[in-house]
C-alpha positions in Angstrom: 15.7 -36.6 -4.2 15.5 -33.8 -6.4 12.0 -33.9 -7.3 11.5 -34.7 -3.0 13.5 -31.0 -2.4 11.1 -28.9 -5.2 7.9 -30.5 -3.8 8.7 -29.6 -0.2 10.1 -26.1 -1.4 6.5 -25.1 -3.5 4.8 -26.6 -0.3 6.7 -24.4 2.4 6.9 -21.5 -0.6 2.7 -21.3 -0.9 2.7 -21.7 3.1 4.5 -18.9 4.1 3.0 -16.4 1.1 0.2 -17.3 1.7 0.2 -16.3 5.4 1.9 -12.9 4.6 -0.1 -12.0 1.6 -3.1 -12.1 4.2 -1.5 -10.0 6.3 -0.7 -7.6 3.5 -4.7 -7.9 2.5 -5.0 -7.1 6.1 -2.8 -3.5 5.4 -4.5 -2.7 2.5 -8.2 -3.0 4.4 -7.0 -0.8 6.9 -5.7 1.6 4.8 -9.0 2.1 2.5 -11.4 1.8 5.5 -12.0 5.5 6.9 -13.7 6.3 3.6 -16.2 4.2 4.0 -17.0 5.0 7.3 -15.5 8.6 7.4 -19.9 9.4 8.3 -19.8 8.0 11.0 -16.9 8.5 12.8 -17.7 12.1 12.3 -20.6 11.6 14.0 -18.9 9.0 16.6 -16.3 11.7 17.4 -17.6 14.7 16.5 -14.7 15.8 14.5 -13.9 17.9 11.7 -12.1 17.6 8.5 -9.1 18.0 9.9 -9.4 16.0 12.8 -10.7 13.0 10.5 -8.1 13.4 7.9 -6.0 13.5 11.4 -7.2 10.5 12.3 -7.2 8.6 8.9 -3.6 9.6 8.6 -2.4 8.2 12.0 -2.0 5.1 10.3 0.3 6.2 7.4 2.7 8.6 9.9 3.1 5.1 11.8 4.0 3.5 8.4 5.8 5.5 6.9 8.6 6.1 9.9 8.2 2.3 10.6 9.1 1.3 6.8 12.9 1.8 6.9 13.0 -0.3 10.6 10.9 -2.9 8.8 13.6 -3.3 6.1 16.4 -3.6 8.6 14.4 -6.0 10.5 13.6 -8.1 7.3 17.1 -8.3 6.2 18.3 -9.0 9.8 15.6 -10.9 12.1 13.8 -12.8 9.2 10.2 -12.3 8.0 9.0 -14.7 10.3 9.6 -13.0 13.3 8.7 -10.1 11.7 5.2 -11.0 10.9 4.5 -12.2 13.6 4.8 -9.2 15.9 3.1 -7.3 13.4 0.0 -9.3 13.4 -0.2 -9.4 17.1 0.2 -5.7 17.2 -2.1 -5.1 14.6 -4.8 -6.7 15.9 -4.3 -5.3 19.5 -4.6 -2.2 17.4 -7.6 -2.6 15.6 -9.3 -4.3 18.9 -8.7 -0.8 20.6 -10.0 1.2 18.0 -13.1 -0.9 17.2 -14.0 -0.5 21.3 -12.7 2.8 21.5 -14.9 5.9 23.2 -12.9 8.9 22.7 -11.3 10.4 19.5 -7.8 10.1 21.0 -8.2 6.6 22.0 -9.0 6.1 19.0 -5.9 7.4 17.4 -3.7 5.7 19.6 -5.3 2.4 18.1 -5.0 3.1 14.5 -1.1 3.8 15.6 -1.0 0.3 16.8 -2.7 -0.8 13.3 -0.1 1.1 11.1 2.9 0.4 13.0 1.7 -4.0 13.9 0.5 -3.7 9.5 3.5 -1.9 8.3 5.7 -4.8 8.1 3.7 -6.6 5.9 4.7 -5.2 2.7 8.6 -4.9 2.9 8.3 -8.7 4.2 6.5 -9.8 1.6 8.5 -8.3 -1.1 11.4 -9.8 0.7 10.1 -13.1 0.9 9.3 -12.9 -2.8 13.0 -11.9 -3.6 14.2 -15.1 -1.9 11.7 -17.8 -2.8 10.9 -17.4 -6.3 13.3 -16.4 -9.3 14.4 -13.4 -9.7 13.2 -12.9 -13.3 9.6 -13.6 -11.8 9.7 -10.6 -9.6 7.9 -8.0 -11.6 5.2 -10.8 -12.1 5.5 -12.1 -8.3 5.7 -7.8 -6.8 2.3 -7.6 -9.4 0.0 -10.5 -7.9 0.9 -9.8 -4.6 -0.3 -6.1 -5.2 -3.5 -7.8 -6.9 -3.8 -9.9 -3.9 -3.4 -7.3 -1.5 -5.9 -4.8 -3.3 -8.8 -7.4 -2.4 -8.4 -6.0 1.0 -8.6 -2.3 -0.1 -11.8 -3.6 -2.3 -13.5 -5.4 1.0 -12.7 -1.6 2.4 -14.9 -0.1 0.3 -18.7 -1.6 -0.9 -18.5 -4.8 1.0 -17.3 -2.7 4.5 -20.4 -0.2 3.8 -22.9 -3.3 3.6 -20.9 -4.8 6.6 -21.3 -1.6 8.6 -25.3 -1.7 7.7 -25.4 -5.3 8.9 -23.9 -4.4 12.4 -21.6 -1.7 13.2 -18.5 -0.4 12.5 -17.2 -1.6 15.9 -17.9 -4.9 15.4 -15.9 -5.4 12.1 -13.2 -3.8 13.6 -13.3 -6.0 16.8 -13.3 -9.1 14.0 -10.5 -7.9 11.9 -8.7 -7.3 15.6 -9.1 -11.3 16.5 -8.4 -12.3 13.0 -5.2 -10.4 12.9 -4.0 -12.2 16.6 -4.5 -15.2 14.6 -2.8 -14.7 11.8 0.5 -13.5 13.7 0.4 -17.1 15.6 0.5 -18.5 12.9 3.1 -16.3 11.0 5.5 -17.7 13.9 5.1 -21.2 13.7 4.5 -22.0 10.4 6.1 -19.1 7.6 9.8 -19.7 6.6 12.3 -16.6 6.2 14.1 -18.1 3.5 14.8 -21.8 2.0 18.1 -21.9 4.0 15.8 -21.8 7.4 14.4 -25.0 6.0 17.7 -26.6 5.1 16.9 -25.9 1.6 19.2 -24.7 -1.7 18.2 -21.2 -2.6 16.4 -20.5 -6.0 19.6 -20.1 -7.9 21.8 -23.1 -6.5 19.4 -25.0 -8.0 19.4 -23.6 -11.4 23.0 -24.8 -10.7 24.5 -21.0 -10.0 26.0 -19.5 -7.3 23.7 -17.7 -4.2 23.9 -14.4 -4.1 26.5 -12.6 -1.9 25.3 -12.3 2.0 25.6 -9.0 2.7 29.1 -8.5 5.2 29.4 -5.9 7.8 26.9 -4.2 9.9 23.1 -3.5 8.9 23.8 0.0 9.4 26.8 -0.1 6.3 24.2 -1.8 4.4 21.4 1.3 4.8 24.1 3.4 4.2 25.0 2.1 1.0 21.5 2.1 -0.1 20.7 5.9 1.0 23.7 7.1 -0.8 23.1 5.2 -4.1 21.9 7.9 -6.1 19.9 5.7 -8.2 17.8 4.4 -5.3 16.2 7.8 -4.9 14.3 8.6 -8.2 11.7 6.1 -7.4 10.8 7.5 -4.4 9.1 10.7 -5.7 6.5 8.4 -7.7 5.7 6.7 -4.2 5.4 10.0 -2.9 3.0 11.9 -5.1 1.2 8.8 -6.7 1.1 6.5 -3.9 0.0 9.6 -1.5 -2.4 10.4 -3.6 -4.3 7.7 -4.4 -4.1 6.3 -1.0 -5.2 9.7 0.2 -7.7 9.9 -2.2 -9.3 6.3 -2.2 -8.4 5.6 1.5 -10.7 8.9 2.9 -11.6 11.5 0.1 -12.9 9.9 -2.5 -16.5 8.8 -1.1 -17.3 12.3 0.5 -16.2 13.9 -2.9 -18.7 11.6 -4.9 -21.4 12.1 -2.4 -21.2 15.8 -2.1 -19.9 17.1 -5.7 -22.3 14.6 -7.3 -24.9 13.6 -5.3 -24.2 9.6 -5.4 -25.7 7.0 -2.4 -22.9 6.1 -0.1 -23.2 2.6 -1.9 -22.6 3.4 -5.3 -19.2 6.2 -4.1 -18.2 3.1 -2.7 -18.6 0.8 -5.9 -16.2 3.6 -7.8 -13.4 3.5 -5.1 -14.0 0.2 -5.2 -13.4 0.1 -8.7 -10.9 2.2 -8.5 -8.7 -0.3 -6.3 -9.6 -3.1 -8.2 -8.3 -2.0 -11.2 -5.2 -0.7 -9.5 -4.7 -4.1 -8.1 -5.2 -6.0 -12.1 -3.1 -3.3 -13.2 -0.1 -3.6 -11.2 -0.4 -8.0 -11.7 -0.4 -6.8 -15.5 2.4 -4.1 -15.2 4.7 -6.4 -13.4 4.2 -9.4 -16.1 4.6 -6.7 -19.2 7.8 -5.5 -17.6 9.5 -8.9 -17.0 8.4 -9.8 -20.5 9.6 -6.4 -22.0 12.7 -6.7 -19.8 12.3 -2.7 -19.5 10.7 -0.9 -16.5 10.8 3.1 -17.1 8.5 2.8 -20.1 5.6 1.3 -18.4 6.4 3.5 -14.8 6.2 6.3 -17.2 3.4 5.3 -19.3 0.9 4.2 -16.1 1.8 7.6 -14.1 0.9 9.9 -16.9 -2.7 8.1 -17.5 -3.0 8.7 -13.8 -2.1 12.2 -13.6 -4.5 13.4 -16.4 -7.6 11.5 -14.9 -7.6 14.1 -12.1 -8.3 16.8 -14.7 -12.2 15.7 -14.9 -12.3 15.3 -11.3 -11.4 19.0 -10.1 -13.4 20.0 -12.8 -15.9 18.2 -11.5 -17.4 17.2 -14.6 -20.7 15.2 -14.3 -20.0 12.4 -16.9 -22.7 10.3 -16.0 -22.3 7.0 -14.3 -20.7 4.2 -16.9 -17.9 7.3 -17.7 -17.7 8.0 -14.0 -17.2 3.9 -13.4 -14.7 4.0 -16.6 -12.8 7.1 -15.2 -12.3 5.3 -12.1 -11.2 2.4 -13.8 -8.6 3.9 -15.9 -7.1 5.9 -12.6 -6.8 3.0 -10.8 -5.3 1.5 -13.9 -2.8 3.9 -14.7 -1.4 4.7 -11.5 -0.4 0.9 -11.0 2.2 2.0 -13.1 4.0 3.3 -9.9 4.6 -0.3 -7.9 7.6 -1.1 -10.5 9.7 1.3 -8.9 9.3 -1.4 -6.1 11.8 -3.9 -8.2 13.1 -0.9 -10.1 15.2 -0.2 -6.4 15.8 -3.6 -6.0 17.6 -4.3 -8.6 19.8 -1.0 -8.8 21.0 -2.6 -4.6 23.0 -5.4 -3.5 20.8 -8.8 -3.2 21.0 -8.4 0.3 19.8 -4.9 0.4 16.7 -5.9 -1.5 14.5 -5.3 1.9 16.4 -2.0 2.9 16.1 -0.7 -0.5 12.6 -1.0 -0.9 11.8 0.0 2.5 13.6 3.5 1.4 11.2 4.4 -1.7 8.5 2.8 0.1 8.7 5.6 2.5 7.2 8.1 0.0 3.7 6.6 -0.7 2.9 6.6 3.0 4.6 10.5 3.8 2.3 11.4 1.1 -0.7 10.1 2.2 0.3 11.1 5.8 0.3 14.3 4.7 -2.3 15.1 2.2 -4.9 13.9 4.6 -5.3 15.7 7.2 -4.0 19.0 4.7 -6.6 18.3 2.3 -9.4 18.6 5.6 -7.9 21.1 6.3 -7.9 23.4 3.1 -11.3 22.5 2.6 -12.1 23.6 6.4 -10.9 27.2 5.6 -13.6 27.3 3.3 -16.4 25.3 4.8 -19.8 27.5 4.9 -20.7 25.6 8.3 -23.4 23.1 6.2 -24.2 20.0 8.5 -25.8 16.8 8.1 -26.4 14.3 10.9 -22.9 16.0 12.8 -21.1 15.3 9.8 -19.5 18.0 7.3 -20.6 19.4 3.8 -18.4 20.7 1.7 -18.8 22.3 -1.9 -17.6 21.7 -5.1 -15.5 24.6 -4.8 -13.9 23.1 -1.1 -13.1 19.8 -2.9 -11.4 21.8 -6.3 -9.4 23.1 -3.8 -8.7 19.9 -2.4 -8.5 17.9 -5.1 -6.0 20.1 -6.8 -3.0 19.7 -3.9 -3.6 16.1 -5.3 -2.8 16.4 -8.4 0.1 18.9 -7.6 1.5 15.8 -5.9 0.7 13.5 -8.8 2.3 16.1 -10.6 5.8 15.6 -9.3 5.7 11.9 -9.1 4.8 11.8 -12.4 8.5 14.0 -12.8 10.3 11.6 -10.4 9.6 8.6 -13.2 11.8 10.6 -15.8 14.9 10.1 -13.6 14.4 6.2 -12.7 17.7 4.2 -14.1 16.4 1.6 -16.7 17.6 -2.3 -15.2 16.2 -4.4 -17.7 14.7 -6.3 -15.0 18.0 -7.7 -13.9 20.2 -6.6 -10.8 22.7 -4.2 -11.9 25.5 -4.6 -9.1 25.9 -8.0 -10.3 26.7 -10.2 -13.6 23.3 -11.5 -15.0 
């Protein structure tokens, strides 16, 4: 009987990841996109820095006020549910901004994207804290951000060869039908938790007790989480590298490589691409060197400040040739992976319960950053723009992206102080006996 119960637990487990880490591949793609087609939707819309960055960053305003709703919801109405509406939405979303004519209906679809794809995350960390052990969650939190980098990746070269094949509309169209798909079957076939399928949770069958439901209403529970003075330290990280590199890698990046050093759109596409994938290896191999450290801050710490100084050659705008360009890139993406462990860091200074709320709180920051620096990096460069064109879309100088670049890294600059204040766990929840 007991070997009958794990079977159809890993079977129902792999079923329901697997589904939401899609849909979490799904955000990521979304996310990296407008850099590889920030050409032409410049010339699609006719818009300026601004506007783009505007545009780009529709996504992460809808995100980021969606991510503390998303954690309620997770805790509350299951991750099923969840999912599913979020895939439908998505993909209505991405439908109307694939067909879209105008620059503002165009905005209103990305809205639909970032508010349909911003409950992926959140529900996949909190189907991770309930289906697998919670001394696996570092390694669990860093596969799933490996998994869902290979959608940021497909953002980047394979989305420019894509867009050469056919159009930018098209893909978006697919992505659109894919996502419908995907929320169908989020709602008949993912399982919230192993009690939903009649199942003993992870720990009652390592023969302990479950952790404690949560008692009272969900609005006691956010509370409890906001006030905890240890759940905010983690959210400065989010907020300065997250924003960043999302802001960076997600719109910025290609242009910079293109117009600082002269690269085809092809190969500024293979070094954010780069850049992703090693953020995505990084944060698998961050989370598995926690859990078997049983420490957190030192890697946070150690990944953020690699991070930080890697933005040093890029305002100078050094030209380091390609392989150190390629190894640059590598070693940014690298280190700011560093970051995604205040993701269980938060976790484990909450209740149990909390674990969707609490991550939803930090999470926050990586999204207000990006949906800031955006459309403010456009529109520094903007003030300086000499008027240079090239088939409707902008040119900017070195001197416009140093400018840029360097609000960046004053961001980077204070997540990289936030890690200094995160309360050490040991990998283990700290409300409760180990």
């Amino acid at each position: 009987m007991t070997t009958n119960i794990h079977a159809h637990m890993r079977r129902l487990r792999w079923i329901s990841y697997t589904i939401v880490v899609v849909g979490y591949m799904l955000a990521f793609f979304h996310r990296m996109a407008p850099a590889a087609i920030s050409s032409d939707l410049q010339q699609a819309f006719n818009t300026s820095g601004a506007a783009l960055g505007a545009l780009a960053a529709a996504y992460f305003y809808t995100y980021m006020v969606m991510q503390i709703p998303v954690g309620v919801m997770a805790d509350t109405l299951g991750v099923r549910r969840v999912v599913a509406i979020g895939g439908l939405t998505a993909g209505i979303g991405s439908l109307l901004f694939g067909m879209s004519e105008s620059l503002s209906l165009a905005t209103i679809g990305r809205i639909l994207i970032g508010f349909g794809i911003s409950v992926m995350f959140i529900s996949l960390m909190k189907l991770n804290s309930v289906w697998f052990h919670d001394r696996h969650f570092g390694t669990m939190g860093g596969f799933s951000m490996l998994l869902g980098n290979l959608g940021a990746v497909l953002a980047a070269a394979p989305l420019v060869w894509l867009v050469t094949q056919t159009s930018w509309r098209n893909v978006f169209v697919g992505i659109g039908l894919f996502s419908i798909l995907l929320g169908v079957l989020a709602w008949f076939l993912v399982r919230s938790t192993p009690a939903e399928a009649g199942l003993p949770t992870m720990r009652e069958l390592e023969g302990n007790d479950p952790h404690p439901p949560h008692v009272g209403h969900w609005y006691d529970g956010l509370v409890s989480v906001v006030k905890n003075r240890a759940t905010w330290p983690g959210f400065w990280p989010n907020l300065g590298i997250g924003g960043s590199l999302f802001a960076f890698a997600g719109l910025w990046g290609i242009p910079y490589l293109r117009h600082v050093h002269h690269m085809e759109r092809s190969v500024a596409a293979n070094h954010t691409s780069l850049l992703l994938l090693s953020f995505a290896v990084g944060a698998m191999l961050c989370g598995s060197l926690s859990d078997k450290l049983g420490k957190r801050r030192p890697v946070i710490i150690g990944g953020v400040l690699i991070y930080v100084l890697c933005w040093l050659p890029l305002i100078a705008t050094w030209d380091l040739g390609l392989t150190a360009s390629y190894l640059l890139f590598s070693l940014m993406g690298f280190g700011a992976s560093g970051f995604t462990l205040t993701w269980a860091s938060v976790k484990e200074v909450n209740p149990p319960a909390l674990s969707g709320m609490a991550t939803s709180v930090i999470n926050t920051g990586g999204f207000m950053g990006a949906a800031i620096l955006q459309p403010l990096v456009g529109w520094a460069m903007d003030l300086g723009w000499d008027g240079q064109l090239a088939a409707g879309a902008r040119i900017y100088s070195p001197d416009n992206y140093q400018v840029g670049l360097g609000i960046m890294l004053a961001f980077s600059v204070v997540g990289l102080l936030g890690t200094f204040f995160i309360r050490e766990t040991y990998g283990r929840y700290t409300s409760i006996p180990p």
